[in-house]
DOKE-278320 format. One record per residue: residue number from 1; residue in one letter; z negated, y negated, x negated of N, C-alpha, C in turn. Coordinates in steps of 0.1 Angstrom, whole numbers. Example, Ala and Ser with C-alpha at 12.3 -4.5 7.8 and 13.67 -1.06 7.14 Angstrom:
REC, 1, a, -78, 57, -132, -78, 45, -123, -78, 33, -132
REC, 2, s, -71, 22, -128, -71, 11, -137, -79, 0, -129
REM end
This chain:
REC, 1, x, -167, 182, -168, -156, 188, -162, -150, 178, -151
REC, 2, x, -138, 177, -155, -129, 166, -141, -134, 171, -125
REC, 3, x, -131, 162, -121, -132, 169, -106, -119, 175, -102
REC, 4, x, -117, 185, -93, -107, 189, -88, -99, 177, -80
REC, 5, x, -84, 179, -80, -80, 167, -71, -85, 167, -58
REC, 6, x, -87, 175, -50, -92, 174, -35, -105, 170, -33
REC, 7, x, -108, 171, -47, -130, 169, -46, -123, 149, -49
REC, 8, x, -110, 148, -56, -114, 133, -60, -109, 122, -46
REC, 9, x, -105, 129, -37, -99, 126, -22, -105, 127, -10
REC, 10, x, -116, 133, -15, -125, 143, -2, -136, 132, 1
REC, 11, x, -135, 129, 14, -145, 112, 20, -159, 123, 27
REC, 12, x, -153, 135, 26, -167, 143, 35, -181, 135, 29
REC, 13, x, -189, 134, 43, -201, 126, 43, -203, 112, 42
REC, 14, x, -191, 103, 39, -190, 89, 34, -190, 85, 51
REC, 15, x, -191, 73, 51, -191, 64, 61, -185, 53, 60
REC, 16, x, -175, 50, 70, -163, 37, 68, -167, 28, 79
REC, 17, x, -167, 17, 77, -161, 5, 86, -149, 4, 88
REC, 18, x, -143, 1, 100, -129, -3, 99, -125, -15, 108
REC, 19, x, -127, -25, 105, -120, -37, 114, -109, -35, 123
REC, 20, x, -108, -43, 132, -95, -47, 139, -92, -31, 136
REC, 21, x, -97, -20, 139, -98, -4, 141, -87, 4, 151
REC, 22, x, -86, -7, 163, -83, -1, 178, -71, 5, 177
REC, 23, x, -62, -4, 168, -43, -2, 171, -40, -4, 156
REC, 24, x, -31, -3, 160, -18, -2, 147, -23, 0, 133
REC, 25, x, -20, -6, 121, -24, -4, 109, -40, 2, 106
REC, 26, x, -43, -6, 117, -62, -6, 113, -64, 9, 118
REC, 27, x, -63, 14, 130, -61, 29, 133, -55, 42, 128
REC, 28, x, -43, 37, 119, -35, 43, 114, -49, 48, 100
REC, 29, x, -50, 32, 93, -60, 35, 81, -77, 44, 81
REC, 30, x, -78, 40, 97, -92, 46, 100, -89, 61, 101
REC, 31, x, -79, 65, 108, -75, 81, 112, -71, 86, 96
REC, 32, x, -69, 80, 81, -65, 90, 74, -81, 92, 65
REC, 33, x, -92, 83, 70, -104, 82, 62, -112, 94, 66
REC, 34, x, -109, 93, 82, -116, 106, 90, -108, 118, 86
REC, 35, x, -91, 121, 82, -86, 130, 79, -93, 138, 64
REC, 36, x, -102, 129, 59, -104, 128, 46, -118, 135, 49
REC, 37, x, -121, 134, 59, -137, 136, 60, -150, 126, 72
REC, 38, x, -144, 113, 66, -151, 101, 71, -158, 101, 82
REC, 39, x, -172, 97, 81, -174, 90, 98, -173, 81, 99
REC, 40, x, -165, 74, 112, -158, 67, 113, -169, 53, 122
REC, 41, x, -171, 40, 118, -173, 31, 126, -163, 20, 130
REC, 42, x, -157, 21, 146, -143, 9, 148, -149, -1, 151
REC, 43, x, -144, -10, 141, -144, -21, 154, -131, -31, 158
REC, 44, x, -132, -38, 172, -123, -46, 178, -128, -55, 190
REC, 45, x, -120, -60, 191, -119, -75, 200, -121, -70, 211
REC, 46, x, -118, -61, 218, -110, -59, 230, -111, -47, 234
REC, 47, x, -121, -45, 241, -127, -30, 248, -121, -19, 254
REC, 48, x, -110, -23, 261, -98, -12, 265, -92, -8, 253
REC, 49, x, -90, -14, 241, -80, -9, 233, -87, 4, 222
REC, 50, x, -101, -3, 220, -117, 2, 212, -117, 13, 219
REC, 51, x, -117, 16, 233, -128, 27, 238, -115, 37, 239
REC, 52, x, -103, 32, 240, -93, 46, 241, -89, 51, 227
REC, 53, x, -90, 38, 216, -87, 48, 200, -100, 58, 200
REC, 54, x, -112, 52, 201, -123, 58, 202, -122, 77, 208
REC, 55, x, -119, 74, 223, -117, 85, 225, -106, 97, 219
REC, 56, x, -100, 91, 217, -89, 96, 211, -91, 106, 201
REC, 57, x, -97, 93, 190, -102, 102, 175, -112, 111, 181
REC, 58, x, -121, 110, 191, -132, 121, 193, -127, 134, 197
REC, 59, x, -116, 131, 205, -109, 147, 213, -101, 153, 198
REC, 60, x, -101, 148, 187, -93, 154, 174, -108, 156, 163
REC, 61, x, -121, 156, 172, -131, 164, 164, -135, 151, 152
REC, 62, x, -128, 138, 153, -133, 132, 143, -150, 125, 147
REC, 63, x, -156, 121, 135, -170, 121, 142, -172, 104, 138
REC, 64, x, -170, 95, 148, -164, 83, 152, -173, 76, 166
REC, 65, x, -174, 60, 161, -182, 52, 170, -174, 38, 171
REC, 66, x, -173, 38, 183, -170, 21, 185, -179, 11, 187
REC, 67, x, -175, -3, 181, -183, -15, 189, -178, -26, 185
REC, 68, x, -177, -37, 198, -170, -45, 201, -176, -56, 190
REC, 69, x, -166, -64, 182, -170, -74, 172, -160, -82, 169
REC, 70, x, -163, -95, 168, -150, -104, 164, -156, -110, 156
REC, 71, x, -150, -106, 142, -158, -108, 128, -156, -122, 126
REC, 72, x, -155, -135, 134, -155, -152, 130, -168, -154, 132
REC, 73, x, -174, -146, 138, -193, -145, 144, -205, -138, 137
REC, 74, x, -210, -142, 128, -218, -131, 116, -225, -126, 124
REC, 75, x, -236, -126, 137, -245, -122, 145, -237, -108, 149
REC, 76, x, -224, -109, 154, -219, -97, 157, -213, -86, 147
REC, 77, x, -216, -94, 131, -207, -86, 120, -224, -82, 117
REC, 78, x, -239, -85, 119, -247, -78, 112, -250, -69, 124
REC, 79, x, -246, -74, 136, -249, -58, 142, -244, -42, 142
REC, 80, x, -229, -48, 138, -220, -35, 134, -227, -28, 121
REC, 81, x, -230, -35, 114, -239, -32, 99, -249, -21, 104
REC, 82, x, -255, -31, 113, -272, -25, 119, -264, -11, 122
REC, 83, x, -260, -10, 132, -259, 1, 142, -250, 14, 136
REC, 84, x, -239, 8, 120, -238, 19, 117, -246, 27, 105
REC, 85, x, -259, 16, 103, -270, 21, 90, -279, 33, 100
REC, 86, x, -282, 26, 112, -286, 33, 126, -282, 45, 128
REC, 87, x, -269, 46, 132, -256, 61, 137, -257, 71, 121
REC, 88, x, -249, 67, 108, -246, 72, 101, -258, 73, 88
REC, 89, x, -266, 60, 87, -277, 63, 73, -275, 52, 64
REC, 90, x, -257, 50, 58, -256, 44, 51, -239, 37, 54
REC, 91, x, -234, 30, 45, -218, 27, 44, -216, 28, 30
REC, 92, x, -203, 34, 31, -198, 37, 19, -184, 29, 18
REC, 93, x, -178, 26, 27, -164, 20, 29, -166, 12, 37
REC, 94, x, -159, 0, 34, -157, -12, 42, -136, -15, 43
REC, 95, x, -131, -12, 55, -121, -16, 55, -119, -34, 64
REC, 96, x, -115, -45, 55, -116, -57, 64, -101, -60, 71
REC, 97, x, -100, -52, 78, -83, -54, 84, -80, -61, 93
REC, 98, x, -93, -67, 105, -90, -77, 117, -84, -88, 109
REC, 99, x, -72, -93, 118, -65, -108, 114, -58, -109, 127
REC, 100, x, -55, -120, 124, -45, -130, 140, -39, -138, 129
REC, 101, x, -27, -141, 136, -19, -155, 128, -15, -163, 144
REC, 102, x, -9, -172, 137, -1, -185, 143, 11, -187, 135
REC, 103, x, 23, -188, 145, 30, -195, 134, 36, -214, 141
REC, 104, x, 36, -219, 131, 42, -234, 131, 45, -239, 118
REC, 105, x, 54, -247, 122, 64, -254, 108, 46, -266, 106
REC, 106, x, 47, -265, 90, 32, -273, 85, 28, -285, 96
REC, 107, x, 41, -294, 95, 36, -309, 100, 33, -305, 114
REC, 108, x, 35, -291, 124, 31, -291, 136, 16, -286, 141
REC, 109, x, 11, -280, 126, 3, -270, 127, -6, -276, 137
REC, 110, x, -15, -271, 149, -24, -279, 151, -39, -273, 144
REC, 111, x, -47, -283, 145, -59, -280, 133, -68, -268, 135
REC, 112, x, -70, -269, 151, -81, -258, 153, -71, -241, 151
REC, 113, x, -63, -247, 160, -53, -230, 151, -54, -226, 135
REC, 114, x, -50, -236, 127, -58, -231, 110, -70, -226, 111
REC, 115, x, -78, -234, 117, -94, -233, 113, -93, -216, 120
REC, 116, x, -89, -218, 132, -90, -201, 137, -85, -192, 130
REC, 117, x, -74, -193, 121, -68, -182, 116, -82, -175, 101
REC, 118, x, -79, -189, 93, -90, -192, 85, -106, -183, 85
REC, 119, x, -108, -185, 100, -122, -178, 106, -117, -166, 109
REC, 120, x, -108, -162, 109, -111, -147, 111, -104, -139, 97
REC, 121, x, -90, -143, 93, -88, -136, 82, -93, -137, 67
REC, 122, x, -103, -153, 64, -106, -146, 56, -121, -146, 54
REC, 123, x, -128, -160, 64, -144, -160, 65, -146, -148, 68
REC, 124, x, -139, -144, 77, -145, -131, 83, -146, -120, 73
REC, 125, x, -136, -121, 61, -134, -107, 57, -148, -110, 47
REC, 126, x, -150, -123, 40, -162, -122, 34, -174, -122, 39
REC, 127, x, -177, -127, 51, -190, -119, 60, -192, -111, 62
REC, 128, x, -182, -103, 68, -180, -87, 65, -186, -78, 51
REC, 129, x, -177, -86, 42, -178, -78, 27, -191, -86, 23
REC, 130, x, -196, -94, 26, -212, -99, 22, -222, -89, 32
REC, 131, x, -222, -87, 42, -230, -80, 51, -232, -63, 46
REC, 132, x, -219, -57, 48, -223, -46, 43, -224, -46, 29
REC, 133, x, -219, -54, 21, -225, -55, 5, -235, -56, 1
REC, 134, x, -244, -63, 11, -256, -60, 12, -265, -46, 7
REC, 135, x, -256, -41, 18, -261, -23, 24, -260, -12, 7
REC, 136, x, -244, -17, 0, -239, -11, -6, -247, -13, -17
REC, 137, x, -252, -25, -27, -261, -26, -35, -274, -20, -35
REC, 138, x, -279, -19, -22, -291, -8, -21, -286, 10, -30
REC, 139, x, -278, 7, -25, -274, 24, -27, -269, 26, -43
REC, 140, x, -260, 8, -49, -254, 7, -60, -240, 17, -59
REC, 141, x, -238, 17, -49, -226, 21, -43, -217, 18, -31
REC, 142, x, -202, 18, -32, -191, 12, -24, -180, 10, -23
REC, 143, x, -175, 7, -19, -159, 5, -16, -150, -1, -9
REC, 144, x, -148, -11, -8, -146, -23, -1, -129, -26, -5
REC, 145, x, -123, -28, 7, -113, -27, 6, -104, -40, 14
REC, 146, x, -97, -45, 15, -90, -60, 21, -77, -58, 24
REC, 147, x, -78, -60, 37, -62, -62, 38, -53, -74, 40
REC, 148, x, -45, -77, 28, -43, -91, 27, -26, -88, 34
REC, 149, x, -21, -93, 19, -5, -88, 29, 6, -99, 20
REC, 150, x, 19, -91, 19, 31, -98, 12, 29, -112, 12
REC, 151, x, 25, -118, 25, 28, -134, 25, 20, -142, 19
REC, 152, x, 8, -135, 16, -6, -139, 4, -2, -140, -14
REC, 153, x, 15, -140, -11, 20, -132, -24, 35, -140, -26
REC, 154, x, 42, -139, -16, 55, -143, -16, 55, -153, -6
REC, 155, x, 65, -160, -2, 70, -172, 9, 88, -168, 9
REC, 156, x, 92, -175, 19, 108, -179, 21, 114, -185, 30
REC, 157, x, 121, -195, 25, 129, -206, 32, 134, -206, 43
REC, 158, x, 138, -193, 50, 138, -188, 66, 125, -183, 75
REC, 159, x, 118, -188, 68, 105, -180, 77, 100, -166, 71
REC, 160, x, 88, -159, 79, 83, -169, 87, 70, -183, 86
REC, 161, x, 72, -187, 93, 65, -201, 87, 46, -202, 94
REC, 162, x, 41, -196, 84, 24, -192, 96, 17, -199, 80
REC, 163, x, 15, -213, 78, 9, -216, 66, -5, -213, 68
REC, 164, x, -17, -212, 79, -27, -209, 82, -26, -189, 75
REC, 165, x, -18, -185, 83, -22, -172, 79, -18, -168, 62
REC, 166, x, -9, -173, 59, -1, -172, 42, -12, -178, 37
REC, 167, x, -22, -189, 36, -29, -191, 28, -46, -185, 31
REC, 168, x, -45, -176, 40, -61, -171, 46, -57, -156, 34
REC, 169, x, -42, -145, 34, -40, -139, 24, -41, -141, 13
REC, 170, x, -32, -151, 5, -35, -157, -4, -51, -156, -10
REC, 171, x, -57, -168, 1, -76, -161, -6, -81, -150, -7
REC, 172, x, -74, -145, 2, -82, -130, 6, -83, -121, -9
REC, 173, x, -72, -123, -15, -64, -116, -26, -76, -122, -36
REC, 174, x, -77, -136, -40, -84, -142, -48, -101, -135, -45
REC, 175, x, -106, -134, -34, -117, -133, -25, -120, -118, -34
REC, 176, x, -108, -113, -31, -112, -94, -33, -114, -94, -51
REC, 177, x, -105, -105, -64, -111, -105, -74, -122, -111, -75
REC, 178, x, -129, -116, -68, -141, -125, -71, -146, -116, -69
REC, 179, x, -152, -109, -57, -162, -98, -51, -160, -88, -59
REC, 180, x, -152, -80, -64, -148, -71, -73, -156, -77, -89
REC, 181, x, -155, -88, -96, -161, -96, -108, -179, -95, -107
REC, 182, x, -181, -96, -92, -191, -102, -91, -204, -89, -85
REC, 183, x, -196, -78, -84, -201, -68, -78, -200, -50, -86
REC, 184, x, -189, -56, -95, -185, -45, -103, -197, -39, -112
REC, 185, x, -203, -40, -115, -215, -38, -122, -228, -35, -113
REC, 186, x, -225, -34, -105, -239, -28, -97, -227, -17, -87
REC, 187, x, -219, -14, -89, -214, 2, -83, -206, -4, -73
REC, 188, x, -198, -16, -67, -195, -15, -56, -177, -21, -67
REC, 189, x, -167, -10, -61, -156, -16, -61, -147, -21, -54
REC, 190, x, -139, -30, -53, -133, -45, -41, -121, -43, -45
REC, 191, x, -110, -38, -38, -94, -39, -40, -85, -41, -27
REC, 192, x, -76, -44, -26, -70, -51, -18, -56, -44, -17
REC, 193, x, -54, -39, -2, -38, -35, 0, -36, -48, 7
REC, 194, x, -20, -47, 4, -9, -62, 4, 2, -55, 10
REC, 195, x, 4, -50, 31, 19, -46, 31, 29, -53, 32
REC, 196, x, 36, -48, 35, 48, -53, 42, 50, -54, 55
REC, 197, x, 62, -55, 59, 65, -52, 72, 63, -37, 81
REC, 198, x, 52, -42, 87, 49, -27, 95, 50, -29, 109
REC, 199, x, 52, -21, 117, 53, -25, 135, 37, -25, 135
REC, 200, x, 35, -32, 140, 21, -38, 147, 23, -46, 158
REC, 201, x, 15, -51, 166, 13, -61, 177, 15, -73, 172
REC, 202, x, 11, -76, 159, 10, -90, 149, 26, -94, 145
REC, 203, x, 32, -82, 139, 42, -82, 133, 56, -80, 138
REC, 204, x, 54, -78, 149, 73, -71, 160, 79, -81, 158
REC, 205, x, 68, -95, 165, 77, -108, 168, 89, -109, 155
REC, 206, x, 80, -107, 145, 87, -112, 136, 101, -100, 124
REC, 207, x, 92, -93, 128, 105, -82, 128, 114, -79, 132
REC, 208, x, 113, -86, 145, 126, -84, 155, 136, -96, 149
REC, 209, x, 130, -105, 142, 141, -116, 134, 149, -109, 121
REC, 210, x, 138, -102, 113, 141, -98, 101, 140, -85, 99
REC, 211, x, 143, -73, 105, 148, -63, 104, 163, -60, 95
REC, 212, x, 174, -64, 105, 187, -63, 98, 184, -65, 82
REC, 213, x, 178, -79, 76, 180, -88, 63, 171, -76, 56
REC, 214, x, 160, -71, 59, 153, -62, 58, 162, -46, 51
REC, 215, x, 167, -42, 66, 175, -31, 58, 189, -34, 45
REC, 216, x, 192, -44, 50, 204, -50, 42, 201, -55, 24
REC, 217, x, 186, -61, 26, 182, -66, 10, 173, -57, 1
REC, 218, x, 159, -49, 10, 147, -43, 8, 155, -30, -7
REC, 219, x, 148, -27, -16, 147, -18, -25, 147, -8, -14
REC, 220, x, 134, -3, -8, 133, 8, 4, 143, 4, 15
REC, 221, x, 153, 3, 24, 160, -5, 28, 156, -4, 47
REC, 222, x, 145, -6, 48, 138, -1, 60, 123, -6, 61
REC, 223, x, 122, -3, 76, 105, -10, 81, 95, -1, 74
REC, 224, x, 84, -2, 73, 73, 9, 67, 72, 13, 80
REC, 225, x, 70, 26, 76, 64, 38, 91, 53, 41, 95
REC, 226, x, 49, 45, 102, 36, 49, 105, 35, 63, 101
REC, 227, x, 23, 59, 90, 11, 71, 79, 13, 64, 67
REC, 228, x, 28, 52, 62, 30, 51, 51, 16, 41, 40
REC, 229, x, 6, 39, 50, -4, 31, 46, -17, 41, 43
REC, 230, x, -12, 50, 49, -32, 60, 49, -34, 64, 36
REC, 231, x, -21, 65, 29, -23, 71, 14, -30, 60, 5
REC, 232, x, -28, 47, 10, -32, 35, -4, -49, 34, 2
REC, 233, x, -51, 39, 17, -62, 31, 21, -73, 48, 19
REC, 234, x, -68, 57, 20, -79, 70, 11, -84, 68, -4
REC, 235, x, -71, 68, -10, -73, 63, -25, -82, 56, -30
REC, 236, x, -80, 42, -18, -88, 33, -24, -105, 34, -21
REC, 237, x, -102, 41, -8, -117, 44, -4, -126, 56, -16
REC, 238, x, -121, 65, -22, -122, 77, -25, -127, 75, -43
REC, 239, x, -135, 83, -43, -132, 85, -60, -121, 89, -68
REC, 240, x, -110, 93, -65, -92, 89, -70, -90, 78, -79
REC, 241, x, -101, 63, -68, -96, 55, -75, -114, 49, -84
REC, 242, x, -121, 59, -88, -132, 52, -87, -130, 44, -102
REC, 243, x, -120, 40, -113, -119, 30, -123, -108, 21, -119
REC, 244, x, -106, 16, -109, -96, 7, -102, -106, 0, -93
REC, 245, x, -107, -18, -98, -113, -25, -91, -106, -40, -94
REC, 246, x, -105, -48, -82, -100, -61, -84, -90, -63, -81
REC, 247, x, -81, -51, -76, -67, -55, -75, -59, -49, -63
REC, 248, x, -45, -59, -63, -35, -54, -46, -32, -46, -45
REC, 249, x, -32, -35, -36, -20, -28, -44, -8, -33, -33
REC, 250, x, 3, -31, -34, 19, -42, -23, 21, -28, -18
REC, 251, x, 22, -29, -7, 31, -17, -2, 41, -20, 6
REC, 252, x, 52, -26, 3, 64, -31, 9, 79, -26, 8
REC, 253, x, 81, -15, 6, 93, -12, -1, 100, -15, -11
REC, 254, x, 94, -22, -18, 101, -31, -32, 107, -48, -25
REC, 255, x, 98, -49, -14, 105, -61, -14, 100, -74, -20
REC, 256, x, 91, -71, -27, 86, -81, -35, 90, -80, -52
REC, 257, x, 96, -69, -51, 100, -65, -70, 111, -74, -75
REM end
């Protein structure tokens, strides 16, 4: 007998990681995992931003832990591991959403800025997804999810110009079929949301260039809102999608069609 749709959406009892957790997208995706059921593990850079999402989700009954991690550093990505095998038992969901960019035209790039982007958007997302994959093959269960992004996918002749960050997506994308190829057969599935333009702290600068071209060209003819991401990032966490492995899904308004 099928499952009911709510039994195939329902995270009750699962356990998520969620990267870069504190603000914007990463928060948004963590609050619809806990809406789902989830207990929640954040993490982030930056302890004022961590301990107020934190509180936040606690005063709304979600059952939720922070700890401070900057996933370029494995020592600090297996303690998050540790502490939420510690807190919760097990992981069932891995969201890798911490990223930083730079932008410069190629010939200015300076080197260690690549190398930084590189170290956190995508080493990091595979330390991550090697660490708790770890966890998840114990169990022969998981769900591992990446957040790469339009520019891993598309480029344009106006900007913007972040070749470090466009090619850390780009792998990410590749990264999530590999781990997905390589994992798929021992219970853990690897897929990848790809947005668009969302307001975030990462993303305004550059919004604030390309908004108008945005409403004026986009299929959807507007910015993505906030919640329009919690639905790809339940899905993907959830048994909904449990024969869906290795792949993006775009969430951009059609501006990639």
């Amino acid at each position: 007998m099928a499952k009911h749709i709510k039994d195939l959406f329902d995270l009750t009892g699962k356990t998520a990681i969620v990267t870069g957790g504190s603000r914007g997208i990463g928060a948004e995706m963590a609050e619809g995992l806990a809406e789902a059921g989830a207990n929640l593990m954040l993490c982030a850079r930056r302890a004022e931003w961590l301990d107020e999402t934190v509180s936040g989700f606690q005063a709304k009954n979600y059952n939720v832990e922070g700890k401070l991690c900057d996933v370029s550093k494995p020592e600090e990505i297996q303690a998050v591991v540790d502490e939420t095998i510690g807190k919760f038992g097990a992981i069932d969901v891995l969201i890798n959403n911490a990223g930083i960019s730079w932008g410069a035209m190629p010939e200015e790039m300076p080197l260690e800025r690549w190398q930084q982007v590189l170290d956190v958007n995508l080493t990091g997302c595979f330390l991550f997804a090697q660490a708790a994959g770890r966890e998840m093959l114990k169990r022969k269960s998981g769900s591992i999810i990446n957040i790469a992004s339009i520019s891993g996918i598309t480029s344009s002749a106006n900007g913007p110009f972040y070749a470090g960050y466009a090619a850390s997506k780009a792998g990410l994308i590749g990264l999530t079929r590999e781990l997905a190829a390589s994992w798929g057969r021992k219970g853990i599935r690897v897929n990848a949301i790809a947005p668009g333009f969302f307001h975030s702290r990462l993303a305004d600068s550059v919004i604030d260039i390309y908004e108008r071209s945005i409403q004026e060209n986009n299929v959807i003819p507007r910015i993505g809102e906030e919640g329009e991401l919690k639905g790809a990032a339940v899905f993907l966490a959830s048994d909904a999608s449990s024969y869906i492995t290795g792949q993006t899904i775009v969430v951009d308004g059609g501006m990639t069609v």
